[in-house]
C-alpha positions as CSV (number, residue, x, y, z in Angstrom):
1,X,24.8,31.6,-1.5
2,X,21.3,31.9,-0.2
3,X,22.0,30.5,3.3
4,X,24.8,33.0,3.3
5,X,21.6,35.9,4.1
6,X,20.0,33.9,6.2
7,X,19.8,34.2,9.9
8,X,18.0,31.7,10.7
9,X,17.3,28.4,9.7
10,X,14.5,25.6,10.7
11,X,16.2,22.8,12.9
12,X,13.6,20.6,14.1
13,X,9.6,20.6,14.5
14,X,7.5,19.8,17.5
15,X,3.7,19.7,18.2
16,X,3.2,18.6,14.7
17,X,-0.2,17.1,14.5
18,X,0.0,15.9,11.2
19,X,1.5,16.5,8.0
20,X,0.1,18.7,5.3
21,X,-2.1,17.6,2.6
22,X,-1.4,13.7,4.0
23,X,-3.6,11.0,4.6
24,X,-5.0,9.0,8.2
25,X,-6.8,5.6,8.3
26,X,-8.2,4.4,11.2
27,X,-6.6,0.4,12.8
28,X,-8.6,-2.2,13.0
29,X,-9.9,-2.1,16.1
30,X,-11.3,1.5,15.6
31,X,-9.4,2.8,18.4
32,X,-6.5,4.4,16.9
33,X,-6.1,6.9,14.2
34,X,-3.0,6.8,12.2
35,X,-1.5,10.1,11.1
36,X,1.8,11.3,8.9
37,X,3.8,13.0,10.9
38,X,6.5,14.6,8.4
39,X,9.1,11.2,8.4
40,X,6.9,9.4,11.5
41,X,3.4,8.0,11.5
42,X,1.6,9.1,15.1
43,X,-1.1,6.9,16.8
44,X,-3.5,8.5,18.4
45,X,-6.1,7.1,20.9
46,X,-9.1,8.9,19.1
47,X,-11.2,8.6,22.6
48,X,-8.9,10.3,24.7
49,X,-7.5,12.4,22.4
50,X,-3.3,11.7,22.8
51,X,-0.8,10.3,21.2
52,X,0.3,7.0,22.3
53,X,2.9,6.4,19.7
54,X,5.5,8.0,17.6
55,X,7.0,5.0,15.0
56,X,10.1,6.4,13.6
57,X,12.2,4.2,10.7
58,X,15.5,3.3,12.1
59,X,17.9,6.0,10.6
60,X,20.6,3.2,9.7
61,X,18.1,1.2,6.8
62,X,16.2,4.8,5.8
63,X,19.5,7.1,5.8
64,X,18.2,10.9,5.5
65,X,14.9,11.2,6.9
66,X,12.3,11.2,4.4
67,X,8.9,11.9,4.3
68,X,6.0,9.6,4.8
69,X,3.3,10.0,1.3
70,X,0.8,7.3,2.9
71,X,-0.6,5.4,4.9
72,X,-3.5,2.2,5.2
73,X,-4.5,-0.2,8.0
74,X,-5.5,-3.9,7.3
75,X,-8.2,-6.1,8.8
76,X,-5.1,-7.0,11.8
77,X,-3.2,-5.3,13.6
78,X,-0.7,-4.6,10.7
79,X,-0.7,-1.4,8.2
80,X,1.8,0.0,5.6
81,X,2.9,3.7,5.6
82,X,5.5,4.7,2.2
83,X,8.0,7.2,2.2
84,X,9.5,9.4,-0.5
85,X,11.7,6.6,-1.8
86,X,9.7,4.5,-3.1
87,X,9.9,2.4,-0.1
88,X,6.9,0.4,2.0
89,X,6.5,-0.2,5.5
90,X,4.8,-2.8,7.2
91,X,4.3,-2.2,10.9
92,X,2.6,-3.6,14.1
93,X,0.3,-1.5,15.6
94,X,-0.2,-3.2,18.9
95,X,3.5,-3.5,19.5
96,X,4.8,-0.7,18.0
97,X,7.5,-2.7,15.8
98,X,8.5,-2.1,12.3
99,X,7.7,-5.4,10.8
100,X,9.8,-5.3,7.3
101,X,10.1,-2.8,4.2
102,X,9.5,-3.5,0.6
103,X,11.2,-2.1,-2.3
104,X,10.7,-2.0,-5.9
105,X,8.9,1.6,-6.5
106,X,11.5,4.0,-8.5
107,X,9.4,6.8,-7.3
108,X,7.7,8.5,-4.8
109,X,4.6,6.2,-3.5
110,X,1.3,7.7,-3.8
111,X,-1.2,5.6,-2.6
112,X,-1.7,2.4,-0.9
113,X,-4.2,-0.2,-0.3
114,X,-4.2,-3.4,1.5
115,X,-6.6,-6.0,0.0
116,X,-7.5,-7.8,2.8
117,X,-9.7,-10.6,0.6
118,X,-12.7,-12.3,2.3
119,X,-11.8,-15.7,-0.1
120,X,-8.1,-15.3,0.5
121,X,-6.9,-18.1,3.2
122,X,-3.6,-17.9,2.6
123,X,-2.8,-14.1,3.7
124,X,-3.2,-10.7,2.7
125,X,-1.7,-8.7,-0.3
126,X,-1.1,-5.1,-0.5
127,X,-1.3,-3.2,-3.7
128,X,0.6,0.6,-4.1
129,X,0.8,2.9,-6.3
130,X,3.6,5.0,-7.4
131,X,4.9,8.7,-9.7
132,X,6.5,5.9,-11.4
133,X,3.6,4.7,-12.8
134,X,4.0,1.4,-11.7
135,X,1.1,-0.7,-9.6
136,X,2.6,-3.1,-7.5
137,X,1.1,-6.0,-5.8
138,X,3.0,-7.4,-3.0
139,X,2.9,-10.6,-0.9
140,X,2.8,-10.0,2.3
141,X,3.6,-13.2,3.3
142,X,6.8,-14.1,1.0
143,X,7.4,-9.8,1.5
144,X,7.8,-10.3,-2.3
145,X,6.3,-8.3,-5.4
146,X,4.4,-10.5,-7.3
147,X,2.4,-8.6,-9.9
148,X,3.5,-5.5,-11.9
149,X,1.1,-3.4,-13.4
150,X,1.8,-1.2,-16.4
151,X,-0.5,1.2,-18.4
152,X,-0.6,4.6,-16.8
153,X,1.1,7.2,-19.4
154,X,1.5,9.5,-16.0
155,X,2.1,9.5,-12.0
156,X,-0.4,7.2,-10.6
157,X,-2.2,9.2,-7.4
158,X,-5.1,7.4,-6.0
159,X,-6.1,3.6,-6.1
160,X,-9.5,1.7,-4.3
161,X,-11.4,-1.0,-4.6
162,X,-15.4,-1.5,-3.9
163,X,-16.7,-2.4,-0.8
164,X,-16.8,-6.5,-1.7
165,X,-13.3,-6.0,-3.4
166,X,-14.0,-7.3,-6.7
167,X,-12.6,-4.1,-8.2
168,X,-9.9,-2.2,-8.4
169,X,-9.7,1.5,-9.7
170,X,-6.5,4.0,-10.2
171,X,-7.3,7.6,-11.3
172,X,-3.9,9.2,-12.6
173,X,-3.1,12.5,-14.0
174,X,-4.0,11.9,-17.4
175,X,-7.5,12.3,-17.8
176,X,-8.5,8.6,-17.3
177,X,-9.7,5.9,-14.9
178,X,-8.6,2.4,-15.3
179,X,-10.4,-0.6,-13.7
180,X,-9.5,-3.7,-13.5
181,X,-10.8,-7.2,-11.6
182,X,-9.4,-8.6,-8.1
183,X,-8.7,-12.5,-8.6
184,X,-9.6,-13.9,-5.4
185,X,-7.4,-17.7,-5.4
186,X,-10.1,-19.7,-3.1
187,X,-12.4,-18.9,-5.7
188,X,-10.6,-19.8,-8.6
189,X,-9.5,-23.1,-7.1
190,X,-12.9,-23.9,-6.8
191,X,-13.5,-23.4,-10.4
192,X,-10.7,-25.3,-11.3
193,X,-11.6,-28.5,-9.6
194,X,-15.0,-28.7,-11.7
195,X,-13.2,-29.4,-14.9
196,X,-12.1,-32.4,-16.3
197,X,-10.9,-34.5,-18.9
198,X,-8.8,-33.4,-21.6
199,X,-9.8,-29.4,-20.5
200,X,-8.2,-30.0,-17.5
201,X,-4.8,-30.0,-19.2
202,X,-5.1,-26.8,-21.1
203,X,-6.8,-25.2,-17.8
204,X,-4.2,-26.0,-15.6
205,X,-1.1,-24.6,-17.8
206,X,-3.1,-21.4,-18.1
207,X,-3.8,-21.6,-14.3
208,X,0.5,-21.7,-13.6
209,X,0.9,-19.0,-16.2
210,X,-2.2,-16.5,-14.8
211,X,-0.4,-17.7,-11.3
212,X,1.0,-14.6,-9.9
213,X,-1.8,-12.3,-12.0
214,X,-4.0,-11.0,-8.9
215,X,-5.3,-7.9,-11.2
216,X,-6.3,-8.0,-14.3
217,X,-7.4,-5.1,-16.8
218,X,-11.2,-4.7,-16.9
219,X,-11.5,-1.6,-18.5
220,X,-10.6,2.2,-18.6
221,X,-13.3,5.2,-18.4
């Protein structure tokens, strides 16, 4: 009934810059800022100040467009951008490429943050956040979820970790912060191959247990 008074209606945007109240990250090489641009993610050359790229999900795997909630870049040329959906994207900067799309969220994700760990041979794992309360920390090499982290009563809207990436902190909108300890797996190997004997037994079932457990609770403010 409401469209029936209307004259007009919006049918596209142009000379968006970015979207409102979004987030930008710079790429790796320091080059490039990455901006939301309502359903797109822009690159900009920050030097000379244009746009070199407009990466748009592929309408057939993302039906409607929906809006990207945020963005981060890694230590390559790869960052993640999430949409409305739930959904995570992992793209190429350099070429420009959609690499592949996680899903698992059942709501909107809020925050993102790739862990790029300094004692972490084997790859790189990205941790989001989610209105669904949900952590979620994802392989990036199997492009599998491999941790699920509960304990948030509300939306989950901001995660980071400390500059050596021993920590990780979520603030949501109840009126708490929650902390909780990066396990980094070169580390722990190392550990692991000091004990012996009998301990050894017991340490290694706890070690395939606590295998897929890269944060752990630390503590809540």
């Amino acid at each position: 009934m409401v469209k029936a008074y209307l004259r007009y209606e919006p049918a596209a945007a142009f000379g968006v810059i970015a979207s409102f109240n979004s987030s930008i990250a710079y790429d790796s090489s320091g080059k490039h800022l990455l901006a939301l641009v309502l359903e797109k993610v822009g690159v900009w050359h920050v030097r000379q100040g244009i746009r070199t790229k407009t990466l748009t999900p592929s309408s057939s795997s993302h039906g409607p467009s929906l809006a990207v909630t945020s963005i981060a870049s890694s230590q390559s040329s790869l960052f993640a951008s999430s949409y409305a959906d739930g959904s995570i994207r992992i793209w190429d900067c350099d070429k420009g490429t959609c690499e592949t799309t996680l899903n698992g969220h059942k709501g909107a994700v809020t925050a993102l943050r790739v862990t790029g760990l300094v004692f972490l041979d084997s790859g790189k794992k990205l941790v989001s956040s989610s209105k669904d309360k949900f952590l979620r920390v994802w392989d990036l090499d199997t492009q599998h979820c491999m941790q699920i982290i509960s304990g948030h009563h509300t939306k989950i809207w901001s995660i980071d970790t400390d500059p050596k990436e021993r920590y990780l902190v979520t603030r949501s909108a109840d009126p708490e912060l929650r902390f909780y300890t990066i396990k980094h797996d070169l580390v722990d190997e190392r550990s692991m191959s000091k004990v012996n004997g009998p301990e050894a037994v017991g340490s290694e079932n706890s070690s395939v247990q606590k295998k897929w457990e890269v944060v752990k609770l630390f503590g809540e403010i």
